[in-house]
C-alpha positions as CSV (number, residue, x, y, z in Angstrom):
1,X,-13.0,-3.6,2.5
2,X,-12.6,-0.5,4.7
3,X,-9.7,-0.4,6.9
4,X,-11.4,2.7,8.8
5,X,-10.0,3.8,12.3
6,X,-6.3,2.0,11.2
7,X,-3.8,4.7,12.2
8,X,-0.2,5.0,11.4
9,X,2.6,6.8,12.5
10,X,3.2,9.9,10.3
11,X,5.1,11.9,12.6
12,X,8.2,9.6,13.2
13,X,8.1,8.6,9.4
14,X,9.9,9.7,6.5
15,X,8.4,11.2,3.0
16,X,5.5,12.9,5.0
17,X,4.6,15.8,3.4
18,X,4.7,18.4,6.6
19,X,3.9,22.0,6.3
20,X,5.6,24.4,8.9
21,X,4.0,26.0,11.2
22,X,4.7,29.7,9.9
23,X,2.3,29.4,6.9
24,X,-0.4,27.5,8.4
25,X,-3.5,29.5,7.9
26,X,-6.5,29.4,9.8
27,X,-10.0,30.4,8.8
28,X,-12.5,31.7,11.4
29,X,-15.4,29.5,11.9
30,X,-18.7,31.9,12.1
31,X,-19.6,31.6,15.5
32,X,-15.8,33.6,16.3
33,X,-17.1,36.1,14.0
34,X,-20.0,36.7,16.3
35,X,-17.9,36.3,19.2
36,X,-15.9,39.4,17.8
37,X,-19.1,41.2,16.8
38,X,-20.9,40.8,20.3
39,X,-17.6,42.0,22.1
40,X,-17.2,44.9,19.8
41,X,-21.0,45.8,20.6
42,X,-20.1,45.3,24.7
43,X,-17.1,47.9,24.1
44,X,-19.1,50.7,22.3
45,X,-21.8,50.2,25.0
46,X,-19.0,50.7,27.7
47,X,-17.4,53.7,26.2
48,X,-20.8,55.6,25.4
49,X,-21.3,54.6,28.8
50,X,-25.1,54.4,28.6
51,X,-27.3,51.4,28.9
52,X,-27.9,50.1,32.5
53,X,-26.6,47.2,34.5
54,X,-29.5,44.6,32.3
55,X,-28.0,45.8,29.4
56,X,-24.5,45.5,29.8
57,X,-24.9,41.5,32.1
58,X,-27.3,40.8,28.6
59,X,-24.4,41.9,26.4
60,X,-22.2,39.7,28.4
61,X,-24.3,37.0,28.2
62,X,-24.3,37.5,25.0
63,X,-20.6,37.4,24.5
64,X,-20.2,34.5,26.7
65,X,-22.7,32.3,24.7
66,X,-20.9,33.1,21.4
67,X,-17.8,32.0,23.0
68,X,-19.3,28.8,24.0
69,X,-20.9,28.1,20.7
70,X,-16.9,28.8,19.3
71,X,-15.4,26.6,21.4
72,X,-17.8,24.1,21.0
73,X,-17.7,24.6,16.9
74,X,-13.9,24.7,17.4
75,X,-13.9,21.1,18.8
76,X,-16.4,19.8,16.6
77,X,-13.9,20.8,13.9
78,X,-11.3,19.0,15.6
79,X,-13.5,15.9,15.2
80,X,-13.6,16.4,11.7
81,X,-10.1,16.7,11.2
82,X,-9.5,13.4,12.7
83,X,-12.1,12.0,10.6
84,X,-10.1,13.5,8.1
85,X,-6.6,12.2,8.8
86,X,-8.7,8.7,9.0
87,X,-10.0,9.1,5.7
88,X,-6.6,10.3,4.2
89,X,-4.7,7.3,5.9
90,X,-7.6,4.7,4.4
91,X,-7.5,6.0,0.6
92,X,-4.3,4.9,-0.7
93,X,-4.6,6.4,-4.0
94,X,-1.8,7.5,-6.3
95,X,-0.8,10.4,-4.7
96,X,2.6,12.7,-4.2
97,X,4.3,12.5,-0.7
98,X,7.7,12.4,-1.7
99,X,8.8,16.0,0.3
100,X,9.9,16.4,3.8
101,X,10.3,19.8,5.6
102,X,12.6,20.3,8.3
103,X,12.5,23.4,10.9
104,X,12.4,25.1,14.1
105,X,9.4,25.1,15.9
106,X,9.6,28.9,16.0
107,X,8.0,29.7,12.6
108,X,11.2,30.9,11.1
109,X,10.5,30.4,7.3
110,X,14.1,30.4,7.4
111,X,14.9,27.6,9.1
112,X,12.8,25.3,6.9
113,X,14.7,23.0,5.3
114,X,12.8,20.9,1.9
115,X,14.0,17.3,1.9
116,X,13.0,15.5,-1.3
117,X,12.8,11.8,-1.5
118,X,12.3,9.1,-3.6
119,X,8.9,7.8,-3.6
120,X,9.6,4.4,-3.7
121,X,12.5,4.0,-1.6
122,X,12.7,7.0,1.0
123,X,16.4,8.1,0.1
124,X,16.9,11.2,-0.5
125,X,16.3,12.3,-4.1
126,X,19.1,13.3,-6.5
127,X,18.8,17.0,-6.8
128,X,20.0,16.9,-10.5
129,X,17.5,14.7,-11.9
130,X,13.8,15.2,-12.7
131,X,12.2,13.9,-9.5
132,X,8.8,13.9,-12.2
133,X,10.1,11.4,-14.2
134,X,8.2,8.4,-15.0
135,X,9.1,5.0,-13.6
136,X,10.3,2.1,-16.0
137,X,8.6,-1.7,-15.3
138,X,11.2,-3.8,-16.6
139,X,9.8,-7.5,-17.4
140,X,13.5,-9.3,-16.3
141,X,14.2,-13.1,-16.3
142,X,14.9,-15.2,-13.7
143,X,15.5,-18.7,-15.3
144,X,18.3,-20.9,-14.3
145,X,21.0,-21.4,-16.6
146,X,20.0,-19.0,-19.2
147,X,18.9,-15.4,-17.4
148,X,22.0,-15.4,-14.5
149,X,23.7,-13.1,-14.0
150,X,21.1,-10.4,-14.6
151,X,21.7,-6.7,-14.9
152,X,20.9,-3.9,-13.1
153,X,18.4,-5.5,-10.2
154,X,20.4,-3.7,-7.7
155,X,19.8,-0.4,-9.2
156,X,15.9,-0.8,-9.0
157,X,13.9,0.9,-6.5
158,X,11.4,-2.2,-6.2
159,X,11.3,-5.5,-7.2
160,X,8.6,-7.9,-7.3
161,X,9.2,-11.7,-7.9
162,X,6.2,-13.7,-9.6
163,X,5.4,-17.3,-10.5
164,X,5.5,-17.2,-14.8
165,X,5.1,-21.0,-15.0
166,X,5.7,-24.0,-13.3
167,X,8.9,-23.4,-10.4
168,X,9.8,-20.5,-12.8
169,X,9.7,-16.7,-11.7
170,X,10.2,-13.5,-13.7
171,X,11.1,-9.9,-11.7
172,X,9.4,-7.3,-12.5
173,X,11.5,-4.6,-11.5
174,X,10.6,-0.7,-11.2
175,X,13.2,1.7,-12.0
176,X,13.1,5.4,-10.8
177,X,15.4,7.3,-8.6
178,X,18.9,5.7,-10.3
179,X,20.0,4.9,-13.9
180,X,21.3,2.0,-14.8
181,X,21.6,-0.7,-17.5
182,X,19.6,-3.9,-17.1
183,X,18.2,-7.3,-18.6
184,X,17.9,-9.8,-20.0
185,X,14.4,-8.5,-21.0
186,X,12.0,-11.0,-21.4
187,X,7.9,-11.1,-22.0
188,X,4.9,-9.7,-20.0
189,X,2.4,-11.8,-17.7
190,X,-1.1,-10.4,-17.0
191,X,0.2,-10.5,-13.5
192,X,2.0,-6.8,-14.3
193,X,-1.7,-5.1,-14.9
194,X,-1.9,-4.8,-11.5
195,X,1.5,-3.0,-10.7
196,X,0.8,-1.0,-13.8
197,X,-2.2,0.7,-12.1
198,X,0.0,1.4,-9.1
199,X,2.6,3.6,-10.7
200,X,1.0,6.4,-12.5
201,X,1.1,5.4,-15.9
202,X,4.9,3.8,-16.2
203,X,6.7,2.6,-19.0
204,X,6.4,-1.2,-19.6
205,X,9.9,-2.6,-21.3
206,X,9.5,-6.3,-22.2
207,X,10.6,-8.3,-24.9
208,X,7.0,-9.2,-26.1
209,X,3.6,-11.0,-24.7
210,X,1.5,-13.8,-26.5
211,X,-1.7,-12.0,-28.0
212,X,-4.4,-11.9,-25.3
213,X,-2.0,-10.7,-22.6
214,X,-0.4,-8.0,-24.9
215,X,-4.0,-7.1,-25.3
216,X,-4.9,-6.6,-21.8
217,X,-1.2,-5.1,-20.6
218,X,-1.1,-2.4,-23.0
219,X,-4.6,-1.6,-22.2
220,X,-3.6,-0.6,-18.9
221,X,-2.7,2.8,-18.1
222,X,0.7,2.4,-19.7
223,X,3.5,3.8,-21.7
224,X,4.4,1.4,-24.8
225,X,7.7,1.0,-24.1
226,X,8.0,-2.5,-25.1
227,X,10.3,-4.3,-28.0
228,X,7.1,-4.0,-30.4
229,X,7.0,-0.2,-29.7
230,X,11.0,1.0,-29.6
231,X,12.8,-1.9,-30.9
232,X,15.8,0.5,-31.3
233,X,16.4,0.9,-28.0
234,X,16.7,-2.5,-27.6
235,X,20.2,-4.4,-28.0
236,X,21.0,-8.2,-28.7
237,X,23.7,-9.3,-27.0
238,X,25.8,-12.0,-29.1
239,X,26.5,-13.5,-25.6
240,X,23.6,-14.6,-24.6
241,X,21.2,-17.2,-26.0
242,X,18.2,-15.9,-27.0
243,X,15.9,-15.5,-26.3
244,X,17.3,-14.1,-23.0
245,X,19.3,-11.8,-25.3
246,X,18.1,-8.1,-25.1
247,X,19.2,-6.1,-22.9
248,X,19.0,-1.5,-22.1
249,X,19.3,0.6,-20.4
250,X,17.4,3.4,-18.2
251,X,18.3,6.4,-19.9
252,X,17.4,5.9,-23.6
253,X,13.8,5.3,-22.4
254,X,13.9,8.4,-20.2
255,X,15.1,10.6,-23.1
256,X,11.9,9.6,-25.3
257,X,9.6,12.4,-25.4
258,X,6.6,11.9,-22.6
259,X,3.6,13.7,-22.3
260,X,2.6,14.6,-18.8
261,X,4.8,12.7,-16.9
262,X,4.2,12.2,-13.4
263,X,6.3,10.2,-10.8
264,X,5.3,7.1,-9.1
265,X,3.1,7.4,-5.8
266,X,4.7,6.6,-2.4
267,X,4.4,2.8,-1.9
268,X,5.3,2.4,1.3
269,X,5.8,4.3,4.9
270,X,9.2,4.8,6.0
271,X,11.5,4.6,8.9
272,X,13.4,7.6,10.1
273,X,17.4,7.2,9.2
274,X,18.8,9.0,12.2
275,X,17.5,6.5,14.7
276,X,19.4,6.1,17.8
277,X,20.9,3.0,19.0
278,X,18.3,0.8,20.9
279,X,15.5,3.2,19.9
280,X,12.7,1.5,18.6
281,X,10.9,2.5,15.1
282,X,7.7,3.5,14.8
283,X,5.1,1.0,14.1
284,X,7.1,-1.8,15.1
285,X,5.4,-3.3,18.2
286,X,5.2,-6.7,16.8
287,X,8.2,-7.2,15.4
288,X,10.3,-9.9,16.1
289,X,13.7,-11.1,15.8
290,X,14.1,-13.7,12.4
291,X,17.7,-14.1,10.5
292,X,16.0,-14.7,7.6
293,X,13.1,-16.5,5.4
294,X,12.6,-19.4,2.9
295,X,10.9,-20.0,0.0
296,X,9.9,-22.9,-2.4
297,X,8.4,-22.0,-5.7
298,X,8.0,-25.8,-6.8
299,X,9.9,-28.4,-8.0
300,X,11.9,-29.0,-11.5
301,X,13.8,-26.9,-13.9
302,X,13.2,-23.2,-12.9
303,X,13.9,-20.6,-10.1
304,X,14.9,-23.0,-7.4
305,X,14.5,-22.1,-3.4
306,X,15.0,-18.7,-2.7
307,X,16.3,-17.4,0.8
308,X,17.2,-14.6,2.2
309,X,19.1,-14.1,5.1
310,X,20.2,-11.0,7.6
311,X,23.7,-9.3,7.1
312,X,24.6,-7.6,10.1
313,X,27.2,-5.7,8.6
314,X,25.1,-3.9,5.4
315,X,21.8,-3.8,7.7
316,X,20.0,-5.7,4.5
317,X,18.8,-9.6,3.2
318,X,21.3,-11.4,1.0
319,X,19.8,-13.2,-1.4
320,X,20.8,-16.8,-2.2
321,X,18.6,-19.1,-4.9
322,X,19.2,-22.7,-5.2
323,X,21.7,-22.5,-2.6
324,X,24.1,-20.1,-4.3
325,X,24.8,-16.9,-3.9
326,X,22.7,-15.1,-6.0
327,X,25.3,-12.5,-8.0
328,X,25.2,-10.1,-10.4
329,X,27.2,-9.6,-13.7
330,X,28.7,-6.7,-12.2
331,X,29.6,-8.8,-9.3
332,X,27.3,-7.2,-6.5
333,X,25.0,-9.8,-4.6
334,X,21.1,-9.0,-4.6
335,X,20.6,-7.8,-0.8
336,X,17.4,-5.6,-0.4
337,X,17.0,-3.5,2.7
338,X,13.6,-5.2,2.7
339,X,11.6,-7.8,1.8
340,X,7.8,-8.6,1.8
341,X,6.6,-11.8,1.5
342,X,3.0,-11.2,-0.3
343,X,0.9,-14.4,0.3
344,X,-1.3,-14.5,-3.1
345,X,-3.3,-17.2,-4.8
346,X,-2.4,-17.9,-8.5
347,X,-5.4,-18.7,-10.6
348,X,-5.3,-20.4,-14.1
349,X,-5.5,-18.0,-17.1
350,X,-6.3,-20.5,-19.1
351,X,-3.1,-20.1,-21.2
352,X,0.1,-22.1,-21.4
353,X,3.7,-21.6,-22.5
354,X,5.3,-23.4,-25.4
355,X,6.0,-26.2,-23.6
356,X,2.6,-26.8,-22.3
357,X,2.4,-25.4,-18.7
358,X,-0.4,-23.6,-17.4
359,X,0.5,-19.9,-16.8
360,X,-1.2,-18.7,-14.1
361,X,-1.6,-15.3,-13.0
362,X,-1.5,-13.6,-9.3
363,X,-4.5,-11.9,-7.7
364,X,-3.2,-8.8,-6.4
365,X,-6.5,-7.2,-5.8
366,X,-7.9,-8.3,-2.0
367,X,-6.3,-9.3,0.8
368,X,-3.8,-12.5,2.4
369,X,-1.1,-12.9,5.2
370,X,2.3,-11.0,4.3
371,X,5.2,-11.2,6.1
372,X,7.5,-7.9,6.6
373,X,11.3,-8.6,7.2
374,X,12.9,-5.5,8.0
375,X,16.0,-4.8,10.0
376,X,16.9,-7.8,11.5
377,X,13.2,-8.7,12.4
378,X,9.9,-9.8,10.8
379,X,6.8,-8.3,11.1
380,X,3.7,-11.2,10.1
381,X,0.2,-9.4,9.7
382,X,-2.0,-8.8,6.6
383,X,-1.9,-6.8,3.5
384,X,-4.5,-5.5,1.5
385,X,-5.5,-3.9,-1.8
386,X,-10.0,-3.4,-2.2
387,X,-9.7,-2.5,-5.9
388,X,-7.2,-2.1,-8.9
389,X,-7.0,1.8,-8.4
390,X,-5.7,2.0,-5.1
391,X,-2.2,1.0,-3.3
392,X,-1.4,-2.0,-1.4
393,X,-1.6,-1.4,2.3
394,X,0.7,-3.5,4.8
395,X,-1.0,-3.5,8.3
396,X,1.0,-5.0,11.2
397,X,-1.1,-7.9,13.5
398,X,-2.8,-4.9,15.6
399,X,-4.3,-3.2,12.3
400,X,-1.2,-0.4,11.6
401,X,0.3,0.7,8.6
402,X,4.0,-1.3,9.4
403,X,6.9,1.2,8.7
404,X,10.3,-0.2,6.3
405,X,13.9,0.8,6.5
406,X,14.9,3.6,3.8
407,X,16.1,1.7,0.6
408,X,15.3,-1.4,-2.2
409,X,12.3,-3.0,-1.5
410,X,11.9,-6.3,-2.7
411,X,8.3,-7.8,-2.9
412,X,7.6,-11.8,-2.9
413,X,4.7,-12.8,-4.9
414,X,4.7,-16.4,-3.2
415,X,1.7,-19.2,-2.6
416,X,0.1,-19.8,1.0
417,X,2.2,-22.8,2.7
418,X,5.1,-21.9,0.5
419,X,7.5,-19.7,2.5
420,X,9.4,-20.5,6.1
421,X,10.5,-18.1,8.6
422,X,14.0,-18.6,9.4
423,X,14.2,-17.9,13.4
């Protein structure tokens, strides 16, 4: 579906790619070359001072039509570029728009400033790492009793929760801008094919997949990362029951020789960081104020309620699952500066796990209600995502691209009639 005409707000945002005004080059439509030419005609006319009054009023006529046909080329072309900026706003393709200049209005090249920042979570981008890297999807479990604490979540740029089978979820986390160890590492769900085409080729690190979803994840446009592929860079940990027992890190995946590695594409549009108190951000008209939101991902053995409520004093949603805290081995508590609830439908694969349950499988491709909570408010309108090759869009109830706070993202893969607002 075509979300022509829906604007955002690029010039209060972060990660805009913005080119200063001292190297902005313009090329001179044709009717401004004949504007010149008929004006340099009128001037030789005038200095060989021949030619009588016709002449020189016809030569001026002349010039003055040219000028008009200019201006009115010169607008046209305005059109054009709006049309443009339309058309730029509605394909959200992989793309790179991770650099932010800074400067006078003067033109001084000098006072340019380049600001790099992460793709996926506007910070600003470590200037001693490779900001081409390629990200990491990390297949991480989320099953009570055996996968907490988990490792590393709060090192991940962006993490996305999904229904595996029955009240069970798995995170599938993405790992760019920091290093950092993680697990436990479980399996693959055909769910992931989806994020796969929206991070320019990644590498997939899971534990394994049963043989038709292997099949259709690794024919994605992936890197095989997976146990199968590197199984030395996997370690068992004798403290863990397997098979929630292998566990990495970042870096030994991001030393393995890659061909033509190219960074993630911006996901989202961010908030400026220097906002001043009581100024309003961008985009956020129909925001309102929630402490937090609810979830139910069914009943039984597995994830248990999730909720996340609004901490005042680190500006970001602590996390709590069935009604605990949810903590960390390293003792930090999973508090996102943001998190989307994604309102998908879960169809039957046709598959089910050892112990008999269907495993169903998210359909990221379309459109649904989402629900944007972001600094102490929520934002409920509709995302949407026409086919597997572009990005997800996140439009506000009046048809915007919403705008985030700068940080971890995390992205709720939850059924309609299955999440609360908490007011």
């Amino acid at each position: 579906m075509s979300s022509r005409g829906v604007r955002a707000c690029p010039d209060t945002t972060l990660s805009q790619t913005v080119t200063p005004k001292s190297g902005r080059r313009v090329r001179p439509s044709g009717a401004a070359v004949l504007l010149v030419l008929a004006l340099a005609v009128l001037s030789m006319v005038a200095a060989c001072g021949g030619g009588g009054d016709g002449e020189e009023n016809a030569a001026e006529d002349s010039a003055t039509d040219s000028e008009a046909e200019a201006n009115e080329e010169a607008d046209e072309a305005d059109d054009t570029g709006s049309e443009d900026d339309e058309a730029d706003d509605d394909d959200s393709e992989a793309g790179d728009s991770d650099v932010e200049t800074s400067g006078d209005d003067d033109g001084d090249d000098e006072d340019v400033v380049e600001v790099v920042r992460a793709p996926l979570t506007g910070l600003e981008w470590d200037e001693t790492v490779d900001r081409s890297r390629t990200a990491l999807l990390v297949k991480i479990d989320n099953i009570e009793g055996l996968a907490r604490p988990q490792v590393g979540l709060d090192a991940a740029d962006v993490v996305i929760e999904e229904k595996i089978e029955g009240a069970s979820t798995r995170f599938a986390a993405v790992f760019h801008s920091q290093s950092s160890p993680f697990g436990p590492i479980r399996s693959g769900r055909s769910t992931d094919v989806a994020v796969i085409h929206a991070l320019n080729r990644p590498g997939l690190i899971m534990s394994g997949a049963n043989r038709i979803m292997l099949g259709q994840l690794l024919g994605s446009p992936v890197r095989n990362f997976t146990y199968d592929g590197l199984p030395n860079n996997y370690d068992k940990r004798d403290d863990r029951r397997a098979p929630d027992h292998f566990f990495s890190e970042t870096d030994r995946f991001w030393e393995e020789p890659i061909e033509d590695s190219k960074a993630p594409p911006q996901w989202f549009r961010f908030r400026r960081d220097d906002l001043a108190e009581g100024e309003r951000a961008p985009c956020s008209e129909t925001a309102e104020p929630a402490s937090g939101v609810s979830m139910n991902w069914g009943t039984g053995a597995g994830s248990g309620p999730v909720d996340y409520e609004w901490n005042d004093a680190t500006d970001s949603w602590d996390r709590t699952q069935a009604d605990e805290p949810h903590v960390l081995e390293n003792g930090n508590l999973i508090s996102p500066a943001n998190v989307l609830v994604q309102f998908v439908d879960y169809r039957s694969t046709g598959l089910v796990d050892p112990a008999g349950s269907p495993i169903p499988e998210a359909a990221l491709v379309g459109e649904g209600e989402m629900w944007a909570f972001v600094d102490g408010e929520v934002m409920v309108g509709t995302w949407k995502r026409p086919e597997l090759s572009k990005l997800t869009r996140w439009l506000d109830r009046n048809g915007r691209d919403i705008t985030i706070s700068p940080g971890q993202t995390y992205i709720e893969l939850v059924s309609p009639g299955d999440a609360e607002i908490i007011g």
